[in-house]
N, C-alpha and C positions, 0 to 999 in steps of 0.2 A: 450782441456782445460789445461790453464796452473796450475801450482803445486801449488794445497791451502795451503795459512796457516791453523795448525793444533796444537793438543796439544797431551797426552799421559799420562794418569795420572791408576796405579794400587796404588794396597797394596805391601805393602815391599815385593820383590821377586815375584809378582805375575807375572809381564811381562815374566819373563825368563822362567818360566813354559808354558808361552800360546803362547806365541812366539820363533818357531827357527830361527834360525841364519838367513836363506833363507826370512823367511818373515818376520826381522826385518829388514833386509836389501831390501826389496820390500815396506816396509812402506817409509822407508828415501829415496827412490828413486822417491817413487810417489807422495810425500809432506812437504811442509816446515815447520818440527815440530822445538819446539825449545828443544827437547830434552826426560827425560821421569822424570814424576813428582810421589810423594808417598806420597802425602798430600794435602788437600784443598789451604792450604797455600801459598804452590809451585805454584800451578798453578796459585790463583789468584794473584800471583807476575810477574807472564808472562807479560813483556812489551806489550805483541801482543795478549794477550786476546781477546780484542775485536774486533780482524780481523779474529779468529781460525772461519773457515768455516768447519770444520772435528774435531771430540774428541772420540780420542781412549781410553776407558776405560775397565773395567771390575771387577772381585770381589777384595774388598775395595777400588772401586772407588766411589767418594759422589754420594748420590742422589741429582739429577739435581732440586734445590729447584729455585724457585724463584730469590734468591739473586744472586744465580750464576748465570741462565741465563740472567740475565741483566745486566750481566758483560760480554756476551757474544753475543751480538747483532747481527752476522755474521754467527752464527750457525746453519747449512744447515742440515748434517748429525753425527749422533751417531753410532760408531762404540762399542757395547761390546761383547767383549770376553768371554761369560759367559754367565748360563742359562735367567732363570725368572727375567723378569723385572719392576714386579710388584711395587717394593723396589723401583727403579731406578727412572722412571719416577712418576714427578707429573700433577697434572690437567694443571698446568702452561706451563709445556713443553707440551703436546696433543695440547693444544691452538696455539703454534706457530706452528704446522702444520712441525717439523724438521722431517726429515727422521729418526727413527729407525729400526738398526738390530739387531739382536741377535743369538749370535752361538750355542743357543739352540739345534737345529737338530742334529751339532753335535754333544753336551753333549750329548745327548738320546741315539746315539746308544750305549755305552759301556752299560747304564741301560737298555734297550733292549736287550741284551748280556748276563747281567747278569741275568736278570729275567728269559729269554728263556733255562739259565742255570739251574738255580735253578726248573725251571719247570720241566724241565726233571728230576733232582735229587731228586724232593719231589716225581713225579709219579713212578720212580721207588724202591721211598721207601728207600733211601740211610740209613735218620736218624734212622729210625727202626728197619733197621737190623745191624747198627751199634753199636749201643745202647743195642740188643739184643744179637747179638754178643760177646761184653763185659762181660755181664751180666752173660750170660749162657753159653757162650763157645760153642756154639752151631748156627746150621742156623734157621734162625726164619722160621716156614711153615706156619703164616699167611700172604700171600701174591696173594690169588683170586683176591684182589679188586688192584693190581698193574700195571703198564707196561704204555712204552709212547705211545703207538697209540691208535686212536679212544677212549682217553677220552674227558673229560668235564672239560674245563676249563673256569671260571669265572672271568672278569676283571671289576676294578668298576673302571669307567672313562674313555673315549677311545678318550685321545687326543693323542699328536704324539709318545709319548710312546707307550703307548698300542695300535697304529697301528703298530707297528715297530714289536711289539710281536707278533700279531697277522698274520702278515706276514710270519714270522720264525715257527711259529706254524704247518701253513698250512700245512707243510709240514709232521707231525704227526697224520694229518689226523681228528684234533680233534676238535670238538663242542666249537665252543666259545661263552659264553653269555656274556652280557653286559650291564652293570646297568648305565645310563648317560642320565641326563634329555636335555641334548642336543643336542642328537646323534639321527637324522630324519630317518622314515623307510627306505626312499630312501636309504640313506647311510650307513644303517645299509644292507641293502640288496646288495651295493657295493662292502663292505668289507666283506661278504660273514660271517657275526656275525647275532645271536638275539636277540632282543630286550628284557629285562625283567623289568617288573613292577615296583618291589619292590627290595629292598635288602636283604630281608629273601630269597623271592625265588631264587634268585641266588645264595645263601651260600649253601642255602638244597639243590641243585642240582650242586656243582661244588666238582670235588676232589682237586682241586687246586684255591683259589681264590689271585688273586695279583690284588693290589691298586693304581691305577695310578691318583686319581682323586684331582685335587687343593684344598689346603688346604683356605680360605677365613676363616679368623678369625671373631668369632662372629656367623656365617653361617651355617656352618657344623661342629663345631668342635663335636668329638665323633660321627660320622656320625653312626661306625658301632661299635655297642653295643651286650649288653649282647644276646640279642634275635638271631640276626644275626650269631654271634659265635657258638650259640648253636644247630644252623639250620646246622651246619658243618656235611656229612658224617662219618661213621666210617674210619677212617685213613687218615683223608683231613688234606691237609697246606692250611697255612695262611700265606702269603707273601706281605709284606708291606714296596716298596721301595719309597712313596709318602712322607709323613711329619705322624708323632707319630700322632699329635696333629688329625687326625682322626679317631683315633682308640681309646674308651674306655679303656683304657690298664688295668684300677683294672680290669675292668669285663673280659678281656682277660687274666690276670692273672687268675682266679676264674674258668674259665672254663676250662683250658690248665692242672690246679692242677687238676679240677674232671673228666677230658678226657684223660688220658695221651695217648691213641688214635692219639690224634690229634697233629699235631706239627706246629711249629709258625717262618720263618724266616723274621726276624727284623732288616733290613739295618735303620733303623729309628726309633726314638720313640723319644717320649717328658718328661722331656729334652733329650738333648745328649748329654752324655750319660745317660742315668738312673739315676737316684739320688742311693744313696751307699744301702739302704735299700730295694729298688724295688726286688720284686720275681720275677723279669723278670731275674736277676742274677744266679738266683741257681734252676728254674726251668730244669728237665732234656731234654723238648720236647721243648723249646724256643734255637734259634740260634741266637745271636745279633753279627753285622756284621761291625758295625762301620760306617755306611755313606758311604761305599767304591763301590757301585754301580754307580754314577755318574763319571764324569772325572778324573782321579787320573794318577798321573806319566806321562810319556810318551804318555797316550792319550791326553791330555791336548795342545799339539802341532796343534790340530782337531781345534779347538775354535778359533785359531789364526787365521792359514790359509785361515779360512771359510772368518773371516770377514774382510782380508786383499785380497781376491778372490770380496767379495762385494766392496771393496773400488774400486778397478780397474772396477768391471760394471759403475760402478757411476761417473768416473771420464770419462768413453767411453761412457758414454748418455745413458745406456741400464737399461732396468729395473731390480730393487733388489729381486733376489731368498728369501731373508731370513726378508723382513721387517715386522715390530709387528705395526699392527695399537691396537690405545686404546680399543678398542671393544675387540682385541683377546687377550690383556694384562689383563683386567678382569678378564677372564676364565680359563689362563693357569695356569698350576701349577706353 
């Protein structure tokens, strides 16, 4: 196949973060972009718009509306560099049937990394005796209910995230539950997890519960509330690297103040950060983390590679590892 025209459109600086030197120079050699754009404007000024058969994008690049794709009549495949594509795509683009990818998989694993971090450091109680420590200048001796092997750990939503976790897990030896109305015995029985009903009963039985499950506005938002919280063990975390906006955060504030038991680490909440006044601030058992469990620095080079690795299957006739049909853009987080 010879070298399609193509285009290349980020947010200011975004390219340079997602692409290294290696496969920005694998892009320009396997397609004739006319350059790299950092506005709608740019690109729709492209002489060769409407010949781009390939559009390398990713975070603050537009959403593919309408207007645009019919300035772009040639357009075969979507290239982004960057997780959920929910935002990205609309009904418009599903209909013309255009290949999307998404470097999803690789975002995931540094949030897989971090969580399977964090899980170890809540079961072994890090915050509690640090905190005790300070306190008391002394070593804390409640610690029967601690240690990483052969617990219970609880995850609500088990898309590619929280497989990735639960992979790393296995290796601890420990009980995974798993709240996900669309996760089938079968494959619940694959991934070697069980199945739970409700969301209470997975909080009351987890010492660790992490939240991987899509946020759908309108849908679930506050999915997990005061009831659920309070189903929490003595000494269990709450780990919420998904979107805020699932989590009842007054009623998690409410409980975390009459449990100090319990402890809370928060890579997200709604908004972000907190508004100046939230008790999620100066609570002592809450750790807010900044959003810094997804791609950050140097890992971010992951997302390029991925889908400049898809552009060469694609251009070799072979089928795409990483493509998002509308069905699974739905459901993803």
């Amino acid at each position: 196949m010879e070298r399609p025209q193509a285009a290349a459109i980020f947010g200011a600086g975004i390219a340079d973060q997602v692409l290294s030197g290696v496969d920005r120079a694998r892009w320009e050699r396997l397609v004739d972009a006319d350059g790299l754009h950092t506005s709608t404007e740019s690109l729709l000024a492209t002489p060769q718009l409407a010949q781009v058969q390939v559009l390398l994008t990713g975070w603050g690049g537009p959403r593919l509306r309408p207007e645009l794709l019919a300035r772009m009549p040639a357009l075969q495949l979507v290239l982004y560099a960057a997780g959920s594509v929910r935002h990205l795509a609309t009904d418009e683009f599903w209909d013309r049937e255009i290949a999307l990818v998404s470097a999803a998989d690789a975002n995931n694993e540094p949030v897989a990394d971090y969580v399977h971090a964090a899980i170890v450091m809540a079961l072994k109680g890090e915050h509690h005796a640090q905190a005790h420590l300070r306190r008391e200048r002394s070593y804390p001796s409640d610690q029967g209910h601690l240690g990483i092997y052969g617990q219970i750990v609880g995850l609500v939503g088990f898309g590619s995230i929280a497989r990735k976790v639960a992979a790393r897990l296995r290796a601890l030896e420990t009980t995974l539950l798993v709240f996900d109305p669309y996760l089938t015995a079968a494959d619940a029985e694959d991934h070697g997890v069980e199945r739970v009903e409700t969301l209470v009963d997975l909080f009351e039985r987890s010492q660790v519960v992490s939240v991987h499950a899509p946020w759908i506005s309108g849908v679930n938002d506050g999915m997990i509330g005061r009831s659920e919280l309070e189903a929490l063990p003595h000494g269990a975390a709450f780990l919420n690297t998904a979107r805020g906006a699932l989590v009842d955060e007054a009623a998690l504030a409410d409980v975390l103040r009459a449990r100090p038991d319990l402890f809370a680490n928060l890579d997200v909440t709604r908004p972000e950060p907190p508004e100046p006044d939230s008790p999620l601030w100066d609570l002592p058992n809450v750790r807010l983390t900044g959003h810094i469990a997804g791609s950050i620095g140097t890992e971010r080079t992951r997302l390029g590679r991925l889908v400049i690795d898809e552009l060469e299957r694609w251009l070799a006739g072979q089928e795409l590892r990483h493509r998002v049909t509308a069905e699974e853009a739905r459901t993803r987080a």
